[in-house]
Backbone as CSV, one residue per row, in Angstrom:
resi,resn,N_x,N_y,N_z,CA_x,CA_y,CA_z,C_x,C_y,C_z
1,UNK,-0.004,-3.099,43.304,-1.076,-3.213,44.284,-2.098,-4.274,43.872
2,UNK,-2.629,-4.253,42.559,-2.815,-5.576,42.148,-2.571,-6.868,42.215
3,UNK,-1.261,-6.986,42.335,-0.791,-8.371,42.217,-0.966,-8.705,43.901
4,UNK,-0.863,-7.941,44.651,-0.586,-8.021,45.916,-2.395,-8.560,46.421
5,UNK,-3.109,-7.647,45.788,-4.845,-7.702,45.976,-5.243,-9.511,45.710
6,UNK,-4.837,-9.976,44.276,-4.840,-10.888,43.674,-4.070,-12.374,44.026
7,UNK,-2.725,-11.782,45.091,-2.434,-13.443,45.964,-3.287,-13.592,46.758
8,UNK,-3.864,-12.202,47.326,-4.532,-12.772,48.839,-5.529,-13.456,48.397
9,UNK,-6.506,-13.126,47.350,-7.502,-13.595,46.883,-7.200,-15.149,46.750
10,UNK,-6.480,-15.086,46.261,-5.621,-16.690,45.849,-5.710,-17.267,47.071
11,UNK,-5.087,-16.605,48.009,-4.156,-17.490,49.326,-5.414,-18.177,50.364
12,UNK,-6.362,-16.830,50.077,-7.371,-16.962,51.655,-8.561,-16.722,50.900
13,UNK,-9.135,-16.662,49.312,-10.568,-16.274,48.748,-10.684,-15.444,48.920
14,UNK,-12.039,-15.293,48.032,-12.604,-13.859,48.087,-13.784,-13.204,48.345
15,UNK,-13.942,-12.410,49.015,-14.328,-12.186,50.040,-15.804,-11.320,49.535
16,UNK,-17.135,-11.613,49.540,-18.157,-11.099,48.888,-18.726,-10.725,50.036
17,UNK,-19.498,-9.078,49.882,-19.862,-8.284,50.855,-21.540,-8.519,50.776
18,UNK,-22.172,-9.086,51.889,-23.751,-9.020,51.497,-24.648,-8.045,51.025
19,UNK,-25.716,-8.417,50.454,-26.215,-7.511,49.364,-27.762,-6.725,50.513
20,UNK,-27.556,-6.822,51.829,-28.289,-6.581,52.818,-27.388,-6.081,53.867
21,UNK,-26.994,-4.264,53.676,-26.302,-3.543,55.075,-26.965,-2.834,55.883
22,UNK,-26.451,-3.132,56.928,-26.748,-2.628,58.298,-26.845,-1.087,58.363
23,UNK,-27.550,-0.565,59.002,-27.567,1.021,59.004,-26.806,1.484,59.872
24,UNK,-26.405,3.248,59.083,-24.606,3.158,59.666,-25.329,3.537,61.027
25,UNK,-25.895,3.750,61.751,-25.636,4.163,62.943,-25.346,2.777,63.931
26,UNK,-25.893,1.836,63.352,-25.753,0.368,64.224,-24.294,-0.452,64.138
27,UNK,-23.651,0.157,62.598,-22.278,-0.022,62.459,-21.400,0.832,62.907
28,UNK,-21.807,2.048,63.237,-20.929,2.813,63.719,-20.831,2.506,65.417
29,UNK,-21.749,2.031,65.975,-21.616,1.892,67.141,-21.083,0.357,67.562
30,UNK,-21.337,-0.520,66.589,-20.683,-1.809,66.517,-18.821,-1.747,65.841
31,UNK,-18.568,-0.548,65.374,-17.231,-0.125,64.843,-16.565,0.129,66.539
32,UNK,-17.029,1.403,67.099,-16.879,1.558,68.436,-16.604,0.247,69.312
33,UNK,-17.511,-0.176,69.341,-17.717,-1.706,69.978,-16.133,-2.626,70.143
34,UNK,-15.728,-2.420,68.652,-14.678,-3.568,67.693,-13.657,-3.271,68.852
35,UNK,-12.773,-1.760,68.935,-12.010,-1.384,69.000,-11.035,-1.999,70.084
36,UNK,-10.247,-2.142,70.193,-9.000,-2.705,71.011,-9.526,-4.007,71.577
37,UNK,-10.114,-4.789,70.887,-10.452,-6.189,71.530,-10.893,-7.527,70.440
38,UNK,-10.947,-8.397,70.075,-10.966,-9.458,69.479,-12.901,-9.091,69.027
39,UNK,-12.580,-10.031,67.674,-14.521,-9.743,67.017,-15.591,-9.969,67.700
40,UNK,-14.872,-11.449,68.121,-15.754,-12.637,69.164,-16.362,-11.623,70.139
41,UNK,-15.669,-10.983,70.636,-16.202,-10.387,72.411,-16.871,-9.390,71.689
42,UNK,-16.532,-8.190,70.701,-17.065,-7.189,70.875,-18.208,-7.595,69.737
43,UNK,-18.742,-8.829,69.617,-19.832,-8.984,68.829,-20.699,-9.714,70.190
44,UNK,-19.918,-10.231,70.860,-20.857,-10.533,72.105,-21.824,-9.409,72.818
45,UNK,-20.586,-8.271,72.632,-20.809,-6.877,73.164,-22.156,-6.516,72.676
46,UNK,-21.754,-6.045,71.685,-22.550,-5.346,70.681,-24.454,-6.660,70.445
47,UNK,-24.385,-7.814,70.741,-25.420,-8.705,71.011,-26.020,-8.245,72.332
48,UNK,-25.871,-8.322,73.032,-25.629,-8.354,74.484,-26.955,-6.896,74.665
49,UNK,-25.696,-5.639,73.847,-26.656,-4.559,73.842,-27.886,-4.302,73.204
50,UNK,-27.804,-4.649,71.831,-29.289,-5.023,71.257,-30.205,-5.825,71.813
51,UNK,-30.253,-6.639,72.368,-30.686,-7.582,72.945,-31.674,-7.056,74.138
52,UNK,-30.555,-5.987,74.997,-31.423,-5.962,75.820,-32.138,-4.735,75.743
53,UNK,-31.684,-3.796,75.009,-31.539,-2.138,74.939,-31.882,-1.871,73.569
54,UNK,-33.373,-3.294,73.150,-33.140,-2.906,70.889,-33.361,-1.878,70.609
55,UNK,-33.840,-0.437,70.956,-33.347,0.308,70.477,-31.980,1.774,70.687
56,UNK,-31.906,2.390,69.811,-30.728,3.400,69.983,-31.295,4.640,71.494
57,UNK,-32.818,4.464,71.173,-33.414,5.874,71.694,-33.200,4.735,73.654
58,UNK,-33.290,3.739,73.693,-33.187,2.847,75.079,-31.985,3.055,75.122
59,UNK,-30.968,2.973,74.428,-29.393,2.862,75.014,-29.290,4.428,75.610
60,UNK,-30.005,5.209,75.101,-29.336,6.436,75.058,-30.213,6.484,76.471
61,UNK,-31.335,6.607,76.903,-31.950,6.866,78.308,-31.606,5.935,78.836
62,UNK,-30.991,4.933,78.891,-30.253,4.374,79.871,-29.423,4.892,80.711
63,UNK,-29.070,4.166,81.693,-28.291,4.590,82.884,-26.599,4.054,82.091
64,UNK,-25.390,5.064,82.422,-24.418,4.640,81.547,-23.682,3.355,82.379
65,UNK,-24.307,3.053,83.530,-23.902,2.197,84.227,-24.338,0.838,83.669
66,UNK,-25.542,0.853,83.267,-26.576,-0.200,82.690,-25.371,-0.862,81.380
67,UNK,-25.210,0.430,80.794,-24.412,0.143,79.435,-23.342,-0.459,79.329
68,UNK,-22.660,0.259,80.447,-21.053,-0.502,80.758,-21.582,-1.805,80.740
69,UNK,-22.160,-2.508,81.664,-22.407,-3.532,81.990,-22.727,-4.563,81.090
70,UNK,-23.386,-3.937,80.084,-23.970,-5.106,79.224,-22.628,-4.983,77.693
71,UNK,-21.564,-4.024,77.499,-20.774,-4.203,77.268,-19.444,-4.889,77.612
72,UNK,-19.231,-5.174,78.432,-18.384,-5.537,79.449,-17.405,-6.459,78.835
73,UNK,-18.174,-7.554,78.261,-16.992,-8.447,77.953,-16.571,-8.162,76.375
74,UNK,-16.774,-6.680,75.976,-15.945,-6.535,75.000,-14.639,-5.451,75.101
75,UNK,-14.672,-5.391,76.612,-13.042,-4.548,76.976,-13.558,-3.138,76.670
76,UNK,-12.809,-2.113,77.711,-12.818,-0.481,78.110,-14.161,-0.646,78.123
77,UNK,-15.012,-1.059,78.871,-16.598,-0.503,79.273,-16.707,0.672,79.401
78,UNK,-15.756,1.144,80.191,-16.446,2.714,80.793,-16.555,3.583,79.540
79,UNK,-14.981,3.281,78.996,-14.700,4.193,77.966,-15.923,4.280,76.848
80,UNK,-15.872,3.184,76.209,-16.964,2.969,75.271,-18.639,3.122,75.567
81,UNK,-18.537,3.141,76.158,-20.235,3.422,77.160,-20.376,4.749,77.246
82,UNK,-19.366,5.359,77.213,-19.167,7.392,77.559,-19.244,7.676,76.121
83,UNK,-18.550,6.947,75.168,-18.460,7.238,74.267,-19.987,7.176,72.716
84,UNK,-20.471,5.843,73.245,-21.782,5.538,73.047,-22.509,6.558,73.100
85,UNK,-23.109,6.701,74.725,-23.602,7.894,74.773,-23.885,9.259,74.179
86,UNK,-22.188,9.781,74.007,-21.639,10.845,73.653,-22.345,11.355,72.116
87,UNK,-22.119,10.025,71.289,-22.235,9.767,70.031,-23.906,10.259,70.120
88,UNK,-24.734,9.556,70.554,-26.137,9.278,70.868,-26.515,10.491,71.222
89,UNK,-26.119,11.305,72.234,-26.735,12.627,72.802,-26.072,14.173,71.495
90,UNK,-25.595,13.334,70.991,-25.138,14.646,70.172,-25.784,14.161,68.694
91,UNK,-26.197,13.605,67.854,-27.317,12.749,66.968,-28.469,13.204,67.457
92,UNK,-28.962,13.417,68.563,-29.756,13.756,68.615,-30.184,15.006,69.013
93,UNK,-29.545,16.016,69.261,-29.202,17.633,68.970,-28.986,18.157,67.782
94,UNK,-28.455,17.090,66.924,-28.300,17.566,65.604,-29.007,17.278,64.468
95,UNK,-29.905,16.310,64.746,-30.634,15.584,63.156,-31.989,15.436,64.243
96,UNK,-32.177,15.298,65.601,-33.446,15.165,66.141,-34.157,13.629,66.323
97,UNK,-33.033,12.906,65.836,-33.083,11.551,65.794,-31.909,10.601,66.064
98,UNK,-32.136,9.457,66.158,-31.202,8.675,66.251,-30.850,7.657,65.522
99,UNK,-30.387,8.508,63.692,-30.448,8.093,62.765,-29.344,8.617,62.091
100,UNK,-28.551,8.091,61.149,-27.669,8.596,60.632,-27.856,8.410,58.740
101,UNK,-28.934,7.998,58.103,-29.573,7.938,56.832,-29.169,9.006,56.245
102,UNK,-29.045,10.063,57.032,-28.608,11.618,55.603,-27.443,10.965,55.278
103,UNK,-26.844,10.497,55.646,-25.153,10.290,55.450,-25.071,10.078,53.905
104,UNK,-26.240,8.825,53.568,-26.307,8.455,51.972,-25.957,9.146,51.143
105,UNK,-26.825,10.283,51.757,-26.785,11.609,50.148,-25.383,12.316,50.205
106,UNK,-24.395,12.119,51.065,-23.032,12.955,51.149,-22.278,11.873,50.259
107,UNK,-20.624,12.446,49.560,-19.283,11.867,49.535,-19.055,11.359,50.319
108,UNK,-17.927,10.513,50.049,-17.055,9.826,51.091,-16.371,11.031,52.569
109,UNK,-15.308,11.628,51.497,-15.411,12.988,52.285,-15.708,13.920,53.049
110,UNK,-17.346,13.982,52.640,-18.297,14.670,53.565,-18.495,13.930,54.838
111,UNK,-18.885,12.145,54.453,-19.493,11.398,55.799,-17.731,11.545,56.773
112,UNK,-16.984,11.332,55.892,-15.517,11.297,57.116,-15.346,12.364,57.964
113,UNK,-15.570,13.294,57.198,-15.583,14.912,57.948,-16.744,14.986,59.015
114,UNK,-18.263,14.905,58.679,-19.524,14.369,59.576,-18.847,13.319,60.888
115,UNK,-18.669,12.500,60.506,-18.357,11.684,61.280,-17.508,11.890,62.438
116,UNK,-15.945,12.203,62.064,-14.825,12.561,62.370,-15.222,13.571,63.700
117,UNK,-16.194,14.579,63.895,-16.656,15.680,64.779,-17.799,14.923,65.565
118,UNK,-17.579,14.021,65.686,-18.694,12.868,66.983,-17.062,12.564,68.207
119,UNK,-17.633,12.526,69.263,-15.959,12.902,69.927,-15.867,11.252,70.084
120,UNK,-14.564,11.045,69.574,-14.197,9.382,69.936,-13.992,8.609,68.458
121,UNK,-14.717,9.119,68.074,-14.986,8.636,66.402,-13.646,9.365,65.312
122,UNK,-12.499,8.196,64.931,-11.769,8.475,64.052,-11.520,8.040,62.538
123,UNK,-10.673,8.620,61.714,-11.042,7.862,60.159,-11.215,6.371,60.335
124,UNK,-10.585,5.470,60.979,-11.437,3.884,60.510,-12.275,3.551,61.318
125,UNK,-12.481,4.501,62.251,-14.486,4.123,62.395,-15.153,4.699,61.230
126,UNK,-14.845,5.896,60.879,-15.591,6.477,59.758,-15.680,5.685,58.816
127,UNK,-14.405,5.355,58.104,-14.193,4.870,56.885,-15.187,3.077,57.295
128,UNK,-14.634,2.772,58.000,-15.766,1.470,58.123,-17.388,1.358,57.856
129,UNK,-17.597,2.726,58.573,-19.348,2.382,58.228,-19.484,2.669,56.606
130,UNK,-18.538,3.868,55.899,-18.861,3.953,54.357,-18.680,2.641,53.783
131,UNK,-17.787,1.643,54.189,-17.704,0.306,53.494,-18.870,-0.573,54.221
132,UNK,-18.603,-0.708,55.447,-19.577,-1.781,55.791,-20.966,-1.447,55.776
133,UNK,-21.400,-0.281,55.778,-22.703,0.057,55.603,-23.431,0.916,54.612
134,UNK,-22.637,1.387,54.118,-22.829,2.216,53.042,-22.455,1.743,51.323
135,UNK,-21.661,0.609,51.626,-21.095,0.098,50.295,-20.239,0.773,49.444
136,UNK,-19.639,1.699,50.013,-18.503,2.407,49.665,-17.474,1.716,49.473
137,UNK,-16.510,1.893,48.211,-15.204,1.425,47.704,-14.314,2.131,48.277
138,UNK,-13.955,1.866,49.503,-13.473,2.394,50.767,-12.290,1.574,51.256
139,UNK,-11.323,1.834,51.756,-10.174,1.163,52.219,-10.126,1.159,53.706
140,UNK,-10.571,1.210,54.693,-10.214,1.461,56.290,-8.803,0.937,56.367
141,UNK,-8.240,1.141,57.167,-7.180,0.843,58.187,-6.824,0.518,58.948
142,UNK,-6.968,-0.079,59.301,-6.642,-0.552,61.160,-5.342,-1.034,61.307
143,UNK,-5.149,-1.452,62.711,-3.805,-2.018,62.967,-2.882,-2.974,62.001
144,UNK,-3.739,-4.550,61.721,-3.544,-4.770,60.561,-3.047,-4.603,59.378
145,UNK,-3.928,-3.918,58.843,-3.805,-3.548,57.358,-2.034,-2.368,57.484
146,UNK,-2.474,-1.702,58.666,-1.439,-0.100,58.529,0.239,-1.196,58.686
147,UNK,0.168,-2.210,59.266,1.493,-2.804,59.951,1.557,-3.483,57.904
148,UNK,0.661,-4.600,57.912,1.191,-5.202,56.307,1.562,-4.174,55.416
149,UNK,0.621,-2.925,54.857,1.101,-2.131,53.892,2.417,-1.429,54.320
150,UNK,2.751,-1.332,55.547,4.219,-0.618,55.628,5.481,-1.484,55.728
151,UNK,5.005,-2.818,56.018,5.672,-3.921,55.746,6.135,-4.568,54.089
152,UNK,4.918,-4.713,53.277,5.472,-5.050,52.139,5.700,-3.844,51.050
153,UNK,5.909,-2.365,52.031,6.349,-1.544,51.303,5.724,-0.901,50.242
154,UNK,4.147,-1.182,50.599,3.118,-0.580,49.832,3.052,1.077,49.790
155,UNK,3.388,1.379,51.245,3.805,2.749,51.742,4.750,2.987,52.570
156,UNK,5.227,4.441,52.480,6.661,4.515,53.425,6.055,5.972,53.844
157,UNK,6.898,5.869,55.578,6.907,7.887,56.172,5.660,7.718,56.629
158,UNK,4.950,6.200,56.708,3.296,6.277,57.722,2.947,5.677,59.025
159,UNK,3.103,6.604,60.075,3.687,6.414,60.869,2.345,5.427,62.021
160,UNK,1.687,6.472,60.943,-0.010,5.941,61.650,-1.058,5.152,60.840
161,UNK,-1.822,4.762,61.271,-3.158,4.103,60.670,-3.795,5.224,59.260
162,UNK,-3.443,6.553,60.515,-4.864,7.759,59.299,-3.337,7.849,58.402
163,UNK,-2.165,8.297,58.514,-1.097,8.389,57.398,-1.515,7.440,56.153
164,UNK,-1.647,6.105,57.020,-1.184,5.083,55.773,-2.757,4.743,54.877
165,UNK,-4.109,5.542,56.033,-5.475,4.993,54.764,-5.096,6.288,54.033
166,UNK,-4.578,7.500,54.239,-4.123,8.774,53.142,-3.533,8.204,52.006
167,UNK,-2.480,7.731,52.413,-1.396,7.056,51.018,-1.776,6.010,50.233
168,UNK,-2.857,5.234,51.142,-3.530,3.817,50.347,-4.479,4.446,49.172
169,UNK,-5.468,5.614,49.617,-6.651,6.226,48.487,-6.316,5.964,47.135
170,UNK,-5.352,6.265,46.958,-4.792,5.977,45.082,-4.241,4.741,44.974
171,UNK,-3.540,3.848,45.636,-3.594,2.995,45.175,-4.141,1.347,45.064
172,UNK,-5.309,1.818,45.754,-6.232,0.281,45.832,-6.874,0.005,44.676
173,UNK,-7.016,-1.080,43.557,-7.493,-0.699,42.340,-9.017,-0.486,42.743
174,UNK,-9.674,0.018,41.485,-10.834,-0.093,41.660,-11.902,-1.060,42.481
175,UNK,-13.202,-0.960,43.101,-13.277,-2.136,43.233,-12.908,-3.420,44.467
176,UNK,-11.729,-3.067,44.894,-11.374,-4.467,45.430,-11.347,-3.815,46.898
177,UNK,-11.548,-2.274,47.267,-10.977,-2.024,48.555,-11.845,-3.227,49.466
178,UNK,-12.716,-3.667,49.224,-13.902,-4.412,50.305,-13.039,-5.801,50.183
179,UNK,-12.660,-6.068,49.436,-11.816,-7.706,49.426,-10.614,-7.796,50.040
180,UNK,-9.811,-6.572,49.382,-8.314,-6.148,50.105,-8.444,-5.822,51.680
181,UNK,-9.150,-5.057,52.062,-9.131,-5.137,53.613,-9.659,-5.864,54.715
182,UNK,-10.500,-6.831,53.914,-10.819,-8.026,54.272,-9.993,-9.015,54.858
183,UNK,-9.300,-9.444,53.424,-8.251,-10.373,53.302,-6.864,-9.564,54.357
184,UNK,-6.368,-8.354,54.014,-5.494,-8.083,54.708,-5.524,-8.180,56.149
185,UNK,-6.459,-8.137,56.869,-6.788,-8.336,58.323,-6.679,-9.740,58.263
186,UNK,-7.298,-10.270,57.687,-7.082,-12.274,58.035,-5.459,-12.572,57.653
187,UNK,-5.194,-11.738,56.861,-3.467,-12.189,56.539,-2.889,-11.573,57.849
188,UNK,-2.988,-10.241,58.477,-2.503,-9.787,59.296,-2.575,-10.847,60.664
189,UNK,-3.710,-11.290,60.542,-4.017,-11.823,61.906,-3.296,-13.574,61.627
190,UNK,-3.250,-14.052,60.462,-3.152,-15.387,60.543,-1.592,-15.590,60.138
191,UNK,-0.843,-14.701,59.200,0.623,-14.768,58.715,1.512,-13.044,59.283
192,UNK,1.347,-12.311,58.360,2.151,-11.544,59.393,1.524,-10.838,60.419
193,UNK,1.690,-11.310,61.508,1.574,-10.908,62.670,2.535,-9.799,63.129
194,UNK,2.189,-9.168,64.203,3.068,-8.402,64.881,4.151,-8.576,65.039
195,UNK,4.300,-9.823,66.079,5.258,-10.450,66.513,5.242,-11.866,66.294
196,UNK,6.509,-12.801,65.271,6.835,-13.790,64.941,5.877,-14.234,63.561
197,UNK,5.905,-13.317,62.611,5.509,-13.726,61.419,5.379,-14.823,60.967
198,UNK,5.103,-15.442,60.198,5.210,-16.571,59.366,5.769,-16.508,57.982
199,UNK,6.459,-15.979,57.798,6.949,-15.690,56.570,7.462,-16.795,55.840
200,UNK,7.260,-17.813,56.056,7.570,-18.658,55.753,6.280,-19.512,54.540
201,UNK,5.171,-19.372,54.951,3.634,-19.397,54.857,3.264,-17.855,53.617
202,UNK,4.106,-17.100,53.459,3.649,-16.002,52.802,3.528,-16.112,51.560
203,UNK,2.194,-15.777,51.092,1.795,-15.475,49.798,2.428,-14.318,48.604
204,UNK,3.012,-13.251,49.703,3.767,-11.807,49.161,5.323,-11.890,49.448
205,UNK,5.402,-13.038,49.848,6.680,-12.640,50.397,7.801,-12.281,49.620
206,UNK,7.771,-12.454,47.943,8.532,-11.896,46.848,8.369,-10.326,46.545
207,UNK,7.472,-10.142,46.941,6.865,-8.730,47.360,7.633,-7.665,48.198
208,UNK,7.774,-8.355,49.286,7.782,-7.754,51.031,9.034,-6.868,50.809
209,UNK,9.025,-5.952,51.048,10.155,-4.988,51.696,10.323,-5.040,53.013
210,UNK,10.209,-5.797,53.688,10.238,-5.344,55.142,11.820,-6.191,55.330
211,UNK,12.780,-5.197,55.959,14.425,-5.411,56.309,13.742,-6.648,57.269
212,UNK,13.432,-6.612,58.181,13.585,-7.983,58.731,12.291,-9.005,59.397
213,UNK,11.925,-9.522,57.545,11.425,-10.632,56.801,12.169,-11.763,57.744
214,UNK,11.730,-12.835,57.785,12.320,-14.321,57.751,12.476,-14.926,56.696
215,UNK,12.581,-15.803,56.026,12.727,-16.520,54.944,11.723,-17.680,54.578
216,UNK,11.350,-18.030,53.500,10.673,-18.988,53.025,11.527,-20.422,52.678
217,UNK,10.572,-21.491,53.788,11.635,-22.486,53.572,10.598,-23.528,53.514
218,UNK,8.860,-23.261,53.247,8.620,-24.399,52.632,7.411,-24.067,51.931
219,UNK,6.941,-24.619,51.754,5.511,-25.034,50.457,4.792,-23.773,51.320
220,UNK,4.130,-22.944,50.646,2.804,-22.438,51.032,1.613,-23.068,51.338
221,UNK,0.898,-23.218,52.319,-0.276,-23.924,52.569,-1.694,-22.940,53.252
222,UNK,-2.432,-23.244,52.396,-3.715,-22.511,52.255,-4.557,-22.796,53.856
223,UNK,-4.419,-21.557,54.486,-4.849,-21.731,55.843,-6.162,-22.181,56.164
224,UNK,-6.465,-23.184,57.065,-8.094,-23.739,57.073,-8.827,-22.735,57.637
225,UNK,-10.332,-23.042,57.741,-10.924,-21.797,58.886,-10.970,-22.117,59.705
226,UNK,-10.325,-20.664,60.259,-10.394,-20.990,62.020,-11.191,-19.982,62.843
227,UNK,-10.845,-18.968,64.158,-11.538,-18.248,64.471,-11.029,-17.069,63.935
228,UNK,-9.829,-16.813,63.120,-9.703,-15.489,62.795,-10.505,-15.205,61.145
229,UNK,-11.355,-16.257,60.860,-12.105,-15.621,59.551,-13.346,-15.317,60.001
230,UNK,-14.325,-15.128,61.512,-14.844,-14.032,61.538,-14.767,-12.999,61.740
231,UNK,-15.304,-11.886,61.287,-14.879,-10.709,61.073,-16.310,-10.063,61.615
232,UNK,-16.538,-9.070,62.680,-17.410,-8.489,63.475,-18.386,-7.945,62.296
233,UNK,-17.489,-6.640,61.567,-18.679,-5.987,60.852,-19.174,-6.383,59.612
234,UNK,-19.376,-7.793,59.436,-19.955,-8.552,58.484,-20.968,-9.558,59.252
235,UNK,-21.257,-8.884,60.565,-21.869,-9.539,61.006,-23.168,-8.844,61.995
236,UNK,-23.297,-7.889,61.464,-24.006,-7.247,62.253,-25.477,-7.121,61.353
237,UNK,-26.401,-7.520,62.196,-27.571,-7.385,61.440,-28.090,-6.382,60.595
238,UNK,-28.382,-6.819,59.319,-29.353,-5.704,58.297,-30.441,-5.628,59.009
């Protein structure tokens, strides 16, 4: 798992987390935000709403129509706007605010479990705000990461995202989960892809278990930046 941590670093850098995070409730709702749509839009999204609605206690007395709207061009409005809400009206039945700061004083564990019982909210929304906002040595999962680790045979029998962040817990070394899932999403998004890999371009590809790999037939070349090295929740205001 090392060596694997240590090409990407090589292939695509490494990846340093700012020393100024966002509070989880603004990441958790910018996690929401992310979901089934490209960074670009759902950081438009997630702008869009601060912007006009800066605070949590305005989104929430808003009209959910208002919300859709100013989400819009980050894909499923309705959904995510119900879900917003949802999040928002139940935060504030339970803590009396629209704050999620106790979280600090819990485990990893505890905030996943906390979290996990907000309706809509699953382990890599959870697990995201402990890394992106909390500074937790945390692994999330997403599409990405769950397709490469079952690809280069990091894990087997995971059928899902939450399977494969279960099986990842032990073996991310210390330390690097914030670099490794970094990098693995830009590898996911820029070499193996879903559909029509580049395996050719692969840094692991001596690695890879995956039955049907393509072959390496020339020089590795260190990908320039393009639009897949921004990444939403490194971008959300402290």
């Amino acid at each position: 798992m090392a060596l694997v941590a240590n090409r990407l670093e090589r292939f695509l850098g490494t990846p340093r987390q700012s020393g100024r995070l966002p509070a989880p409730l603004d990441m958790l709702v910018a996690t929401i935000l992310s979901q089934n749509t490209s960074d670009v839009n759902s950081h438009r999204a997630y702008t869009a709403l601060r912007t006009h609605l800066p605070s949590w206690e305005a989104v929430a007395e808003a009209p959910e129509s208002r919300v859709r709207a100013l989400i819009r061009v980050g894909g499923m409005a309705n959904q995510k706007a119900a879900r917003i809400h949802e999040v928002l009206r139940t935060l504030k039945k339970q803590y009396g605010s629209y704050r999620l700061n106790a979280l600090r004083r819990k485990s990893n564990d505890e905030i996943i479990e906390t979290l996990t019982r907000l309706d809509g909210v699953g382990v890599k929304t959870a697990s995201c705000v402990l890394v992106f906002s909390l500074g937790r040595d945390v692994f999330p999962v997403d599409t990405h990461v769950h397709r490469v680790c079952n690809r280069l045979g990091l894990v087997s029998g995971c059928p899902t995202p939450e399977k494969t962040f279960v099986a990842m817990k032990e073996l991310v070394p210390s330390g690097k989960a914030y670099s490794l899932h970094t990098n693995m999403i830009r590898f996911g998004r820029l070499i193996c892809k879903a559909s029509r890999p580049a395996c050719d371009r692969c840094p692991v590809f001596d690695l890879c278990r995956w039955p049907e790999r393509g072959t390496r037939r020339g020089r590795r070349t260190v990908p320039t930046k393009s639009r897949y090295d921004f990444m939403l929740l490194d971008n959300i205001p402290a």
